[in-house]
C-alpha positions, -999 to 999 in steps of 0.1 A, spaced: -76 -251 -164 -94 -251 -130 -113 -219 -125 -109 -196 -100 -142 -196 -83 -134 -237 -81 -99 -231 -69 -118 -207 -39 -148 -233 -33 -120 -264 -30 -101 -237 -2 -114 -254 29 -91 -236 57 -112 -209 80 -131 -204 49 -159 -180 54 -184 -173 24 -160 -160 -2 -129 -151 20 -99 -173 34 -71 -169 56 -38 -171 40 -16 -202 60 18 -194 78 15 -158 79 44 -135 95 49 -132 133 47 -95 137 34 -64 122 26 -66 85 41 -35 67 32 -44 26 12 -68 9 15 -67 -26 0 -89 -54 14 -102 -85 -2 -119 -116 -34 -119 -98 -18 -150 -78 12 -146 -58 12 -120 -28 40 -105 -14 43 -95 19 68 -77 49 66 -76 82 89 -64 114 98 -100 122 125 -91 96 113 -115 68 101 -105 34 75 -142 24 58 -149 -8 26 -166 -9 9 -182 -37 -29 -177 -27 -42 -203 -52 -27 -232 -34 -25 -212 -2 14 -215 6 43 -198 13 67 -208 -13 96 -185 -6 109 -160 23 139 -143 29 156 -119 57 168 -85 65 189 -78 98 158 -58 112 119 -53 100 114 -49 66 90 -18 58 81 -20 25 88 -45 -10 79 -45 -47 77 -74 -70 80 -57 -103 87 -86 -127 89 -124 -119 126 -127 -111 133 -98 -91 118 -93 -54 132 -58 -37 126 -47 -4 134 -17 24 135 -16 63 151 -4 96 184 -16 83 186 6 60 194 -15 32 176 -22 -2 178 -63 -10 175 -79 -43 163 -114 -41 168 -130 -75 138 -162 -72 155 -181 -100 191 -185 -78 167 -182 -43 195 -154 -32 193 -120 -19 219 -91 -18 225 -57 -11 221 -34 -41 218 1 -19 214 18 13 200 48 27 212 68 62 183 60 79 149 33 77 142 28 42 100 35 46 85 29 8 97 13 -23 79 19 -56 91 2 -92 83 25 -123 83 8 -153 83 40 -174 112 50 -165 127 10 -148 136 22 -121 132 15 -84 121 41 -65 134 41 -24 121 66 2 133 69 35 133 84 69 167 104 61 144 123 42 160 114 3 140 92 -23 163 74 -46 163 61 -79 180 30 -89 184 14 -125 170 -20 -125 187 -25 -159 219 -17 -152 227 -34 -122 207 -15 -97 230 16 -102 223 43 -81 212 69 -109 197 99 -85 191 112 -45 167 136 -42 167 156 -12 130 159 6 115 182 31 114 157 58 110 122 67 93 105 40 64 84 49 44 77 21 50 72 -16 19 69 -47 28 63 -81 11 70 -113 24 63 -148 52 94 -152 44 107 -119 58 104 -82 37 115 -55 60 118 -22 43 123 15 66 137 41 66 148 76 53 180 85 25 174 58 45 178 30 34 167 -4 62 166 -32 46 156 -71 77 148 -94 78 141 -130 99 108 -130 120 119 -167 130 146 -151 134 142 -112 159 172 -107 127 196 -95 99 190 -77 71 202 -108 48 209 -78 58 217 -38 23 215 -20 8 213 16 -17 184 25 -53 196 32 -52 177 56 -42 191 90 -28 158 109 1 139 100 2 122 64 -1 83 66 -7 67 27 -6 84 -7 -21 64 -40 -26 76 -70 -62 71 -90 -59 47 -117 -68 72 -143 -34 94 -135 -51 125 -128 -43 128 -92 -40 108 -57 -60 102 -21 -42 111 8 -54 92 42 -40 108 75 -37 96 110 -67 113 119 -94 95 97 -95 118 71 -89 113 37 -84 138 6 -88 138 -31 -66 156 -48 -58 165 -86 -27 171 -103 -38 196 -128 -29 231 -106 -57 253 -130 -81 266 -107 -114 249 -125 -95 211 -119 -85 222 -80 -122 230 -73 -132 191 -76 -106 184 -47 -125 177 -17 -121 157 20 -144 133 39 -144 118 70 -140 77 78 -127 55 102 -145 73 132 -174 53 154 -190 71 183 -202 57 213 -221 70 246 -214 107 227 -182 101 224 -165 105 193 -133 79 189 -110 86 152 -87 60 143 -62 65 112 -63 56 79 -32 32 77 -38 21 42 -58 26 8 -58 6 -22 -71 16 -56 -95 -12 -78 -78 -11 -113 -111 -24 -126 -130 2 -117 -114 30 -102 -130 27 -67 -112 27 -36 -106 8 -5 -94 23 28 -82 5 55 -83 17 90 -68 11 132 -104 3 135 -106 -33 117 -125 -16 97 -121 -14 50 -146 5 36 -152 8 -7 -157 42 -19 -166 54 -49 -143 90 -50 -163 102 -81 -197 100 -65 -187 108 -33 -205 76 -20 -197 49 1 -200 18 -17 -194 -11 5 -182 -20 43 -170 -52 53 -169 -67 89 -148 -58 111 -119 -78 108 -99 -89 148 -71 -55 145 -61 -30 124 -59 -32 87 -22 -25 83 -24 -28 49 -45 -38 17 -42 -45 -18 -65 -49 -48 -52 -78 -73 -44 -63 -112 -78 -78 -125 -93 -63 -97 -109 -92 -87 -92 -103 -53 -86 -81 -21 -57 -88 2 -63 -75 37 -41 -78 67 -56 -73 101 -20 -65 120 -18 -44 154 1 -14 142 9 -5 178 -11 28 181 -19 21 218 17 11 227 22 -23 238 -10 -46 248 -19 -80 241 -38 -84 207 -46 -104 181 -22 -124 158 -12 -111 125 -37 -122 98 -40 -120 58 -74 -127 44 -76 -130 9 -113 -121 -6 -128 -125 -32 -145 -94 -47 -180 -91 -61 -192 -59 -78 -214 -54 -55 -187 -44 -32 -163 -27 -60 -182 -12 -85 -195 24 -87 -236 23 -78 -254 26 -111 -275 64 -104 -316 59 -108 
């Protein structure tokens, strides 16, 4: 079997160092990019298409459309592909009959999909202000609609928990066995508009990122010992002539290997931190736009970033819509070793 470092030193195409660009990428904003088996990557975008890449060989080998832009899609086992957007709609596309259908709808843009495999179950969000659970076993049924305080934005997911991000800085924590309650109703800390929830990979509690570069750590546990650890910090901000300029934090992505996180920013800018340590571990260069969204591979080993204009200074000309796919060192993922 040909190695992976090989396989990344044979990758000729704007090759830089230890990072490529992915080949055909979508033709307007990216909205997800989500890896699977450490190979394939699945990505939507507002040109209405939902594509999946294999990054070893650098192609697309499958894509498939919705009637508008697709927000958000899950690839929970190899088979199944779902995915959300401004129609509305939730589409199945079933990769060993290369079909897609309709399995549900919501009243408004369907913003976040997550898959729980505890409970198998997908998990839909949307901006009519419901999250939905559907049974992936039994035919997609519709088995739940949970009424939210707002819009939802943002979903995390964490073994037997739900994390949901409204509007008006809401922050709803479920237990997925038993939906029917939220088993905590909570405020953000943060004071601006909630962009990205993920939960840590250990399962005791989630980052928040805002639209105001600013993110929190926050923990499940409510006793008052556990909420003391929570803190905030500051990112995504540059100054220049003494003037301060914050971008938001669009998108953050957890290292299963270690724990450590990446944020992504309107900046160009993904920074590594280490949320323990309260450290900084790593920046990389700044990348043409904004990182509309990143993903750290299961093994923890490869980074997909897309550097997409999410539009927060209206309509301008910018760059074109870009995946880089990198290749990770410790250096830039692990926690720094204290003297």
């Amino acid at each position: 079997a040909t190695s992976r470092g090989e396989i990344l030193k044979k990758m000729t195409e704007n090759f830089s160092g230890n990072e490529y660009e992915i080949q055909e990428p979508p033709t307007d904003g990216i909205t997800a990019v989500r890896w699977k088996d450490n190979r394939m990557l699945l990505v939507s975008s507002w040109d209405t298409y939902v594509r999946l890449y294999d990054t070893t060989t650098n192609t697309l080998k499958l894509s498939y459309q919705h009637k508008a832009g697709v927000l958000d899609c899950v690839f929970p086992d190899r088979t199944n592909i779902y995915s959300g957007g401004v129609d509305k709609a939730i589409r199945l596309y079933d990769i060993m009959t290369s079909t897609s259908s309709i399995i549900g709808s919501h009243d408004k843009p369907v913003r976040c999909l997550e898959h729980s495999s505890t409970i198998n179950a997908l998990i839909s969000g949307s901006w009519d202000a419901t999250v939905k659970l559907w049974d992936t076993r039994a035919n997609n049924s519709n088995v739940g609609s949970f009424k939210q305080p707002d819009k939802v934005f943002t979903m995390g997911l964490s073994d037997d928990r739900l994390v949901v991000g409204t509007a008006g800085r809401h922050i709803y924590i479920y237990d997925l066995r038993n939906m029917s309650e939220p088993q905590q109703r909570r405020e953000s800390s943060l004071k601006n508009q909630t962009r990205t929830i993920r939960c840590y990979t250990d399962g005791t509690g989630y980052a928040v990122g805002s639209i105001e570069g600013r993110v929190a750590m926050e923990y499940f546990d409510p006793s008052p010992e556990i909420q003391a650890r929570k803190y905030a910090f500051k990112c995504h901000r540059t100054t220049l002539n003494g003037i301060d300029t914050i971008y938001p934090v669009n998108c953050i992505g957890f290292n299963p290997r270690w724990g450590t996180f990446a944020t992504g920013g309107c900046d160009g800018i993904v920074n590594v931190w280490d949320g323990q340590k309260k450290k900084r571990i790593f920046q990389y260069q700044k990348y043409p736009t904004s990182i509309a969204a990143l993903d750290f591979s299961e093994d923890g080993m490869l980074l997909a970033i897309a550097s997409s204009y999410t539009f927060e200074e209206g309509e301008r000309d910018h760059p074109p819509n870009q995946i880089f796919i990198r290749s990770v060192s410790d250096t830039e993922v692990a926690p720094k070793k204290t003297m």
